[in-house]
C-alpha positions as CSV (number, residue, x, y, z in Angstrom):
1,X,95.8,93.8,161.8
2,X,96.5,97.4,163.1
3,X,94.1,99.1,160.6
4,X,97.2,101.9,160.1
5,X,97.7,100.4,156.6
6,X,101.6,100.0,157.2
7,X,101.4,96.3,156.6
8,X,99.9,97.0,153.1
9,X,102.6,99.4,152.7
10,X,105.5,97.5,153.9
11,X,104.5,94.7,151.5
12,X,104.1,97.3,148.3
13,X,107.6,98.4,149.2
14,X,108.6,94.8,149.2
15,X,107.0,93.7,146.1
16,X,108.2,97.1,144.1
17,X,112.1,95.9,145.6
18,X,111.6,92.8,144.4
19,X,110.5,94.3,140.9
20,X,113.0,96.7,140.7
21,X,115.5,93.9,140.9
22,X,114.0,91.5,138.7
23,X,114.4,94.6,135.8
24,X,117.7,95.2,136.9
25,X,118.6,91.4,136.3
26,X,116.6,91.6,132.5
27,X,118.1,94.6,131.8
28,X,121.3,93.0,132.4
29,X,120.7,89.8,130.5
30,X,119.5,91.7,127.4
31,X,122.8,93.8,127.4
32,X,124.7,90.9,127.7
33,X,123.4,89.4,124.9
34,X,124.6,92.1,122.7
35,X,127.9,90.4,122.0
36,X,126.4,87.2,120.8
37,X,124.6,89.3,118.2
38,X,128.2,90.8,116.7
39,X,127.5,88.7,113.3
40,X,123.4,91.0,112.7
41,X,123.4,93.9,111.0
42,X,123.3,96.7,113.3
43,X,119.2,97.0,112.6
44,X,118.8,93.6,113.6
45,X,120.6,94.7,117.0
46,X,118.6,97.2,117.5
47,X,115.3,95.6,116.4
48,X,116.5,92.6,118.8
49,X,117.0,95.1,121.9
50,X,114.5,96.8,120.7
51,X,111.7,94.1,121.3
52,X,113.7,92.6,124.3
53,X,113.0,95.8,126.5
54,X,109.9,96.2,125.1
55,X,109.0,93.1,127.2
56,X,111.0,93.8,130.3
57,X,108.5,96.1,131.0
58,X,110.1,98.7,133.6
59,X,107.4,101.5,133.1
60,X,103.3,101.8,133.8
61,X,103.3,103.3,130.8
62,X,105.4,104.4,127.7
63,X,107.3,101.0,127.5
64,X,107.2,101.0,123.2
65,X,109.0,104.7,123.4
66,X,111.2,103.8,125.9
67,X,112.4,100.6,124.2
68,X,112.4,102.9,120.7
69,X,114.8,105.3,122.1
70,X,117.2,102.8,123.7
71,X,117.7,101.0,120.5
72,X,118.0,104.2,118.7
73,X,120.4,105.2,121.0
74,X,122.3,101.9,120.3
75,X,122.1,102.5,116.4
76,X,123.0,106.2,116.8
77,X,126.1,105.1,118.7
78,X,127.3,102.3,116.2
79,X,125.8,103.2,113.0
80,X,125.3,107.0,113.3
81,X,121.8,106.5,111.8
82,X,118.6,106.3,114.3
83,X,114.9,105.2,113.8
84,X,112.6,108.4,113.2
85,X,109.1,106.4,114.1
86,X,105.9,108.7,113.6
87,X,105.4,108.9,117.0
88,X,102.0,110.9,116.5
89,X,100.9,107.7,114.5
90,X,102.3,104.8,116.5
91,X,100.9,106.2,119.9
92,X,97.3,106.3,119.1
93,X,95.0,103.7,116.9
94,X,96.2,103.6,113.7
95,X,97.4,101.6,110.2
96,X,100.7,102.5,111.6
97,X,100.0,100.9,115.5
98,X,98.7,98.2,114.2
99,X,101.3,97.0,112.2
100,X,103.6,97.6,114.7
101,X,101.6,95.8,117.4
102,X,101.5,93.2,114.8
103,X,105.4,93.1,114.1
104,X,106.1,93.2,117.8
105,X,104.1,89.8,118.5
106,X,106.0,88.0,114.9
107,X,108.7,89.0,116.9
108,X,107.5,87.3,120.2
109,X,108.0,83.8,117.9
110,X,111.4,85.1,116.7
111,X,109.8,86.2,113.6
112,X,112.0,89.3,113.3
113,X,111.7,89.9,109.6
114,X,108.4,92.4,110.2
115,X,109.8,94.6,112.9
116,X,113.3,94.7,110.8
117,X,111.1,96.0,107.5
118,X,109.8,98.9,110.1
119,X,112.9,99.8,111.4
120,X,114.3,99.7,108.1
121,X,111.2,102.0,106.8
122,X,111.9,104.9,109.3
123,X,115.8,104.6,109.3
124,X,117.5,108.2,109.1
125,X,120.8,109.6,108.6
126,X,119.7,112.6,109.9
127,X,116.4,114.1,110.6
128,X,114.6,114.4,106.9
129,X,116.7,112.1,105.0
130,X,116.0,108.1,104.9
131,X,118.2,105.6,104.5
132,X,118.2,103.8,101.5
133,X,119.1,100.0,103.3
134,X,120.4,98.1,101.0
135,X,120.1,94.0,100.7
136,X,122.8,91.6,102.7
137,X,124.6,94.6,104.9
């Protein structure tokens, strides 16, 4: 060992590689599986890629937002409607985080149904007016 720290550094630089491509190859999977999911309404798409990049985990930090704004990108792009979550609420300890935390773990035994009712909650036309979602879209 040199003591110039270069071997730590060359293996960081390997593992990040390494971590970069094993999101790149989630990423990949997850959009792939969009297809499969043609017969879903377009919120269970979106709840579905939704929790799926949740998981993939690209970021430190802000992984729920990301994964919030890429399926409302995909709902905004199919359904012209998007998700308007209370971001103020859902980022710190709250009723609101809570239930989401909680919704986000159904879903981790393909127990959809809870992050769907969310989704559904918050579901916007535009900025102020909700959706009213009606049963068997």
């Amino acid at each position: 060992m040199s003591g110039d720290g270069r071997g730590g550094f060359a293996a960081q630089t390997r593992r990040l590689e390494s971590l970069g491509i094993q999101i790149n190859d989630q990423l990949a999977q997850l959009f792939a599986n969009l297809p499969y999911w043609h017969k879903l309404s377009r919120v269970e798409q979106s709840v579905r890629l939704h929790h799926g990049a949740v998981h993939i985990h690209p970021f430190e930090n802000g992984n729920g937002r990301w994964s919030r704004m890429l399926a409302n990108i995909w709902l905004k792009q199919t359904e012209d409607k998007f998700v308007r979550w209370p971001e103020d609420t859902i980022a710190c300890l709250s009723p609101i985080r809570e239930e989401y935390l909680v919704a986000i773990k159904a879903a981790d035994e393909y127990d959809f149904a809870p992050l769907i009712d969310l989704h559904e909650r918050f579901l916007r036309d535009d900025l102020f007016n909700p959706v009213r979602v009606q049963e068997n879209q």
